[in-house]
ROMIPA-753140 format. One line per field, with one value per residue (C-alpha): residue in three letters; x, y, z. Coordinates in steps of 0.25 Angstrom, whole numbers, padded with zeros to 4 digits. Example, Ala and Ser with C-alpha at 12.3 -4.5 7.8 and 13.67 -1.06 7.14 Angstrom:
res <- [ALA; SER]
px <- [0049; 0055]
py <- [-0018; -0004]
pz <- [0031; 0029]
This chain:
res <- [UNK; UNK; UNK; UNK; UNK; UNK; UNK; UNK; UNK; UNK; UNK; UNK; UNK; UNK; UNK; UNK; UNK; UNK; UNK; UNK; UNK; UNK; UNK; UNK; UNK; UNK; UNK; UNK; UNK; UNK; UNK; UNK; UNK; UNK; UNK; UNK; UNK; UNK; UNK; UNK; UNK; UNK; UNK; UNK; UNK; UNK; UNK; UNK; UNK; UNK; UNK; UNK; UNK; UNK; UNK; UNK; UNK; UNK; UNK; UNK; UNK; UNK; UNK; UNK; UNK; UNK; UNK; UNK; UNK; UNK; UNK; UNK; UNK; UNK; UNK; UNK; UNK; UNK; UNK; UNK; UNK; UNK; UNK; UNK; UNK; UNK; UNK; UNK; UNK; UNK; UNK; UNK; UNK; UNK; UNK; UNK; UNK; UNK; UNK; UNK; UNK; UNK; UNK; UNK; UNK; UNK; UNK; UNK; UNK; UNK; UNK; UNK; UNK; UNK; UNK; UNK; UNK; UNK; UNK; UNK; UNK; UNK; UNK; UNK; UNK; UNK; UNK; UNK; UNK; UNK; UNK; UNK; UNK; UNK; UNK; UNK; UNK; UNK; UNK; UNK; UNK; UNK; UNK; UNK; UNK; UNK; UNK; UNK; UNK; UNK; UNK; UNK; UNK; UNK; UNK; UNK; UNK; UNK; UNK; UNK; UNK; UNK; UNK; UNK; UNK; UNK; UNK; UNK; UNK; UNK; UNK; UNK; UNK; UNK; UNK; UNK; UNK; UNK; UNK; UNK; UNK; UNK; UNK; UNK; UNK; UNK; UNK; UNK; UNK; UNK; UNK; UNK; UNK; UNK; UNK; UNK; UNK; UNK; UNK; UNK; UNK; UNK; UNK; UNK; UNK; UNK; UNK; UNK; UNK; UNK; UNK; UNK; UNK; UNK; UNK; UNK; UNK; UNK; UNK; UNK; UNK; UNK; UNK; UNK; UNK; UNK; UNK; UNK; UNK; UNK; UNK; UNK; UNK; UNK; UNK; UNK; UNK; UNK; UNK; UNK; UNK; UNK; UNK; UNK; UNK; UNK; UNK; UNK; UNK; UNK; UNK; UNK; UNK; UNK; UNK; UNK; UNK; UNK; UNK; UNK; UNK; UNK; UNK; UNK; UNK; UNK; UNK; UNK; UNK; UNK; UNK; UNK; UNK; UNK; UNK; UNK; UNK; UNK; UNK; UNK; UNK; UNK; UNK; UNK; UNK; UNK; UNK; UNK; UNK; UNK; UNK; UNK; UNK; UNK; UNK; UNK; UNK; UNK; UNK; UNK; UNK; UNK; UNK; UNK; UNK; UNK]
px <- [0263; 0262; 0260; 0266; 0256; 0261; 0268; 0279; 0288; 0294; 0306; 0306; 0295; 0296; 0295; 0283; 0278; 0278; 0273; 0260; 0256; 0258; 0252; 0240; 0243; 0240; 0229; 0222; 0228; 0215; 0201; 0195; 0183; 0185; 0191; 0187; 0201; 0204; 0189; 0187; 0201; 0204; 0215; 0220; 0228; 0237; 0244; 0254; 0257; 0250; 0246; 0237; 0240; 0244; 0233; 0221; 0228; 0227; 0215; 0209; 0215; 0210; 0197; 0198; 0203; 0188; 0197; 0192; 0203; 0204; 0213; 0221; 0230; 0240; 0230; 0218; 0227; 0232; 0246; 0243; 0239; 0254; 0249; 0259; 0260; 0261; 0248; 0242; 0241; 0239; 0224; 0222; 0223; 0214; 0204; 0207; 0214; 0221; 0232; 0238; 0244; 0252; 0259; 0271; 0284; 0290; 0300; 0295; 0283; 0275; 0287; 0285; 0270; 0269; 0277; 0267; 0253; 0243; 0238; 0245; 0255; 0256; 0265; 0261; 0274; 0284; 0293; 0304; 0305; 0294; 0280; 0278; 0265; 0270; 0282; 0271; 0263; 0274; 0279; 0265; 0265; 0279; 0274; 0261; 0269; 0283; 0280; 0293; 0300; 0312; 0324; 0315; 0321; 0313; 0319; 0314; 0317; 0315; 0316; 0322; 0327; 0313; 0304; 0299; 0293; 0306; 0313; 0299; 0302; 0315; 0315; 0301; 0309; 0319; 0312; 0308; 0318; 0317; 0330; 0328; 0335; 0334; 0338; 0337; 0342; 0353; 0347; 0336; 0342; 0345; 0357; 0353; 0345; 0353; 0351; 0337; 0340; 0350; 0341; 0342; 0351; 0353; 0353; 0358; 0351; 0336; 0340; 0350; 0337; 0327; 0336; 0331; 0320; 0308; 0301; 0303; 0298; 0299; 0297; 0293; 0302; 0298; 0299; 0289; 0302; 0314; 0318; 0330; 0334; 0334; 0334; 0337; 0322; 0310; 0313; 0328; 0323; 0311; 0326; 0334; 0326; 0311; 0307; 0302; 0299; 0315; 0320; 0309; 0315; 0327; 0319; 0314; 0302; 0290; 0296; 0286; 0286; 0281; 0279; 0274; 0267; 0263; 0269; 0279; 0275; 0286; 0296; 0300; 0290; 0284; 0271; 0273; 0279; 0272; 0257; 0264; 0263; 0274; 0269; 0263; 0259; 0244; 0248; 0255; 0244; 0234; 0243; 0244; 0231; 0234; 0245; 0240; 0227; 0237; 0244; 0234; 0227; 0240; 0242; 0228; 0225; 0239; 0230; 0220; 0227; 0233]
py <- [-0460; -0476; -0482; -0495; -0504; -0516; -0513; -0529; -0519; -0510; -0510; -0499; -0491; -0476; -0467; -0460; -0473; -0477; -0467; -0465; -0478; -0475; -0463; -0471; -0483; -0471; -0466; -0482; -0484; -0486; -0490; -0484; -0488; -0496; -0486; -0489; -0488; -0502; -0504; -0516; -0521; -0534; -0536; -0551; -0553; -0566; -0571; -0583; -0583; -0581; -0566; -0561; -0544; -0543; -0551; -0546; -0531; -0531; -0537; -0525; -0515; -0520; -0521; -0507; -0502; -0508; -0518; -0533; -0542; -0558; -0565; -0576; -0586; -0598; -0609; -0604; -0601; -0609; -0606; -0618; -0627; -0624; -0610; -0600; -0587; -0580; -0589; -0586; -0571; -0571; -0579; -0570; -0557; -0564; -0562; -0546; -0544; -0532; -0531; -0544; -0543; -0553; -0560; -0573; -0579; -0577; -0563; -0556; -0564; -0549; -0544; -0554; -0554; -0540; -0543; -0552; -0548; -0537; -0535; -0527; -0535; -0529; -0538; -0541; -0549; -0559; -0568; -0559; -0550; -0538; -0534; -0520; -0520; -0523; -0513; -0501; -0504; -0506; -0492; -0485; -0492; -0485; -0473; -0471; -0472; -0465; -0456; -0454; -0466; -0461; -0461; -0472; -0486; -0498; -0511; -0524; -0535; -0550; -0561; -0549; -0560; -0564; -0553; -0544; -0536; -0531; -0529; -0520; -0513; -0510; -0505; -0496; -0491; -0489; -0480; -0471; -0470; -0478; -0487; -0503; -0510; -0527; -0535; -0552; -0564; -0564; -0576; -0566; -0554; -0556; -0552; -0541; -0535; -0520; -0519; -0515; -0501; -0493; -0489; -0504; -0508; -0524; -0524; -0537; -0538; -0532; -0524; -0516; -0515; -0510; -0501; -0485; -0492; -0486; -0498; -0513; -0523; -0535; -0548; -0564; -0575; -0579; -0594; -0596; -0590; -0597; -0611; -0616; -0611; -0597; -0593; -0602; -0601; -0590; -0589; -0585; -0576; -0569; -0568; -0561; -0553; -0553; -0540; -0539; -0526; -0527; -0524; -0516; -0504; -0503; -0496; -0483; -0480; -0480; -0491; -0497; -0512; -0518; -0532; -0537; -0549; -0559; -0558; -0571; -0566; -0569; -0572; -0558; -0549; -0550; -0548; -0537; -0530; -0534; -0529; -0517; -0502; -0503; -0512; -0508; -0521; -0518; -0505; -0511; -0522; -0510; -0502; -0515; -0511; -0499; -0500; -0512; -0502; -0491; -0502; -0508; -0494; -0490; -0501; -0502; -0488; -0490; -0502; -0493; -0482; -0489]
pz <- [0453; 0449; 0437; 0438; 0434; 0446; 0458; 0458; 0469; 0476; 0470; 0457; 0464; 0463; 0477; 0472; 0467; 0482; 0486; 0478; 0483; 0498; 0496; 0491; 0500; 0510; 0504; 0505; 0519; 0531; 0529; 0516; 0505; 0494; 0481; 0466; 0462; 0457; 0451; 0441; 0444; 0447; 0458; 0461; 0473; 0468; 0481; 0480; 0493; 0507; 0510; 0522; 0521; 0505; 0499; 0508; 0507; 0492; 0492; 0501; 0494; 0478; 0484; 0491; 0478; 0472; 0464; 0463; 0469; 0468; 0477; 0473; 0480; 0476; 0481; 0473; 0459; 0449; 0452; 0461; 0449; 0443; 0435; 0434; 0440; 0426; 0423; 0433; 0431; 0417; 0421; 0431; 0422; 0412; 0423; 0421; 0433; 0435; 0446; 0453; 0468; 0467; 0478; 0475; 0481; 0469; 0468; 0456; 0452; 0453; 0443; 0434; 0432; 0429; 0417; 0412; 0419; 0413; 0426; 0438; 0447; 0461; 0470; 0484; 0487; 0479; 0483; 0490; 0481; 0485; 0491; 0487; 0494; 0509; 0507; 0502; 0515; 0524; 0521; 0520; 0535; 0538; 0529; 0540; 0554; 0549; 0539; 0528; 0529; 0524; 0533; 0542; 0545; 0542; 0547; 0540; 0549; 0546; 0532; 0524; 0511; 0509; 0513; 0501; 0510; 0514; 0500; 0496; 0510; 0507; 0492; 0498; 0512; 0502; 0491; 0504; 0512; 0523; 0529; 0529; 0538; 0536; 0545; 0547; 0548; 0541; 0531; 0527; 0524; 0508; 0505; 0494; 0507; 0505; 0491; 0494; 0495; 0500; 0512; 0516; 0525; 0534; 0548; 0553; 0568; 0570; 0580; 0568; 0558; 0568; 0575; 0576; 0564; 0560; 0555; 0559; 0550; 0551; 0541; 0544; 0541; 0527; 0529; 0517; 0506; 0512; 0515; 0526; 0538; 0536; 0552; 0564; 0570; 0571; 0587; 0583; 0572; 0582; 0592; 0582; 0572; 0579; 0581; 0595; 0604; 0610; 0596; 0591; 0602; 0593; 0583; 0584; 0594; 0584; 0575; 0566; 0566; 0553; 0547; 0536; 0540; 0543; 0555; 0562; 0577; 0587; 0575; 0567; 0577; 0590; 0591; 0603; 0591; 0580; 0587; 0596; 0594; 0584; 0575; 0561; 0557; 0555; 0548; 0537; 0534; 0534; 0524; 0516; 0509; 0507; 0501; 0492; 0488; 0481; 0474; 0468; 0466; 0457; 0451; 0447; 0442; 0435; 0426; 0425; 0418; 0410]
């Protein structure tokens, strides 16, 4: 059911390849003892840019697997000294490390290094391209309140153009059947949104993407990846596309409200909303790990059968 020896996207994954890992991810999700899987493999978490839920979720979930896992950030590397990435990785595999999480600003920097690195690449976010990870928990999260998603609406509101959470979303939502709706501003809402999927479709008010919606996510303004004045202010944007508990009843009853985090209270989500009884907040950050667990866990016996 998987073989590959890195997980760089979502994009060119199989629907029994999703599947086992969920399956998995399932299997890991809650309070359980440590596992020998990963035993005498060495995981190093290299994060170029901040993380609260990846990096601690990875790191959970390798030690959970009974892997030894090393964190490393930009202030502490040589990449700060002027070292390259490419460098960089090739010293850290001298030290017979066997998969990378990687996280970078840069679109493809995953892609590229599992063409030249020995050890396994899992990306855990670059650039705007993807994050496989967040897009496997977000549906486990769906998966564990709705059941099939296909048919099921799932509107992603927010920063669309520079969210990579929403691409990975879309392809995933895509592959099982699932609607997406997008909606914006119209400044962040790229203009090869569509060709995502045929199952994607862009609404131009919020009150069209969440209509009758059996999932609301919304996304934070990405000031950190875009320069110039890409909206008139936060108060206008909270006004226009903020999800608040007035347009949250044009979805369906039940809706599940999602966000990736970290949350911009008050600006793309209130926090009535954001901490009410729809809110699946906390569940995705739980599922976080175990999702992270199964992909290491494939990846890993995938070096070890090799």
């Amino acid at each position: 059911m998987w073989s590959r020896p890195h997980l760089l996207g979502i994009e060119g994954l199989s629907a029994s390849e999703v599947s086992h890992l969920l399956d998995r991810a399932e299997a890991f999700y809650g309070p359980m003892p440590k596992t020998d899987a990963l035993r005498g493999q060495v995981v190093v978490n290299l994060f170029f840019e901040s993380s609260t839920r990846t990096r601690t979720s990875f790191e959970i979930a390798g030690k959970k697997l009974g892997a030894d896992v090393i964190n490393v950030s930009p202030s502490t590397s040589s990449v700060s000294k002027g070292e390259t990435l490419l460098d960089t990785i090739r010293n850290v595999e001298a030290m017979h490390a066997d998969i990378l999480v990687l996280r970078h600003a840069s679109s493809g920097a995953p892609q590229f290094l599992a063409k030249h690195a020995r050890s396994s690449i899992v990306n855990a976010g670059d650039g705007t391209h993807e994050h496989p990870t967040q897009a496997l928990l977000d549906v486990l999260t769906m998966r564990k309140h709705l059941g099939d998603l296909n048919g099921r609406i799932v509107a992603i509101c927010g920063d669309i153009m520079h969210s990579r959470v929403a691409r990975s979303n879309a392809i995933l939502l895509g592959l099982l059947g699932a609607t997406v709706r997008f909606t914006g501003p119209r400044t962040m809402l790229p203009l090869e949104a569509a060709r995502l999927g045929s199952t994607v479709i862009v609404a131009h008010t919020l009150a069209d993407a969440i209509d009758g919606a059996d999932v609301v996510m919304m996304l934070r303004i990405q000031n950190e990846r875009f320069s110039g004045a890409a909206l008139p202010t936060t108060r206008e944007y909270a006004k226009t596309f903020g999800l608040n508990a007035n347009t949250l009843a044009r979805a369906k009853p039940n809706a599940l409200v999602m966000h990736p985090g970290p949350i911009n209270r008050g600006v793309e989500i209130t926090s009535a909303v954001a901490d009410g009884p729809q809110s699946v907040i906390l569940d995705q950050v739980a599922a976080g790990v175990a999702v992270r667990m199964a992909v290491l866990e494939a990846v890993g016996l995938t070096r070890g059968n090799t």
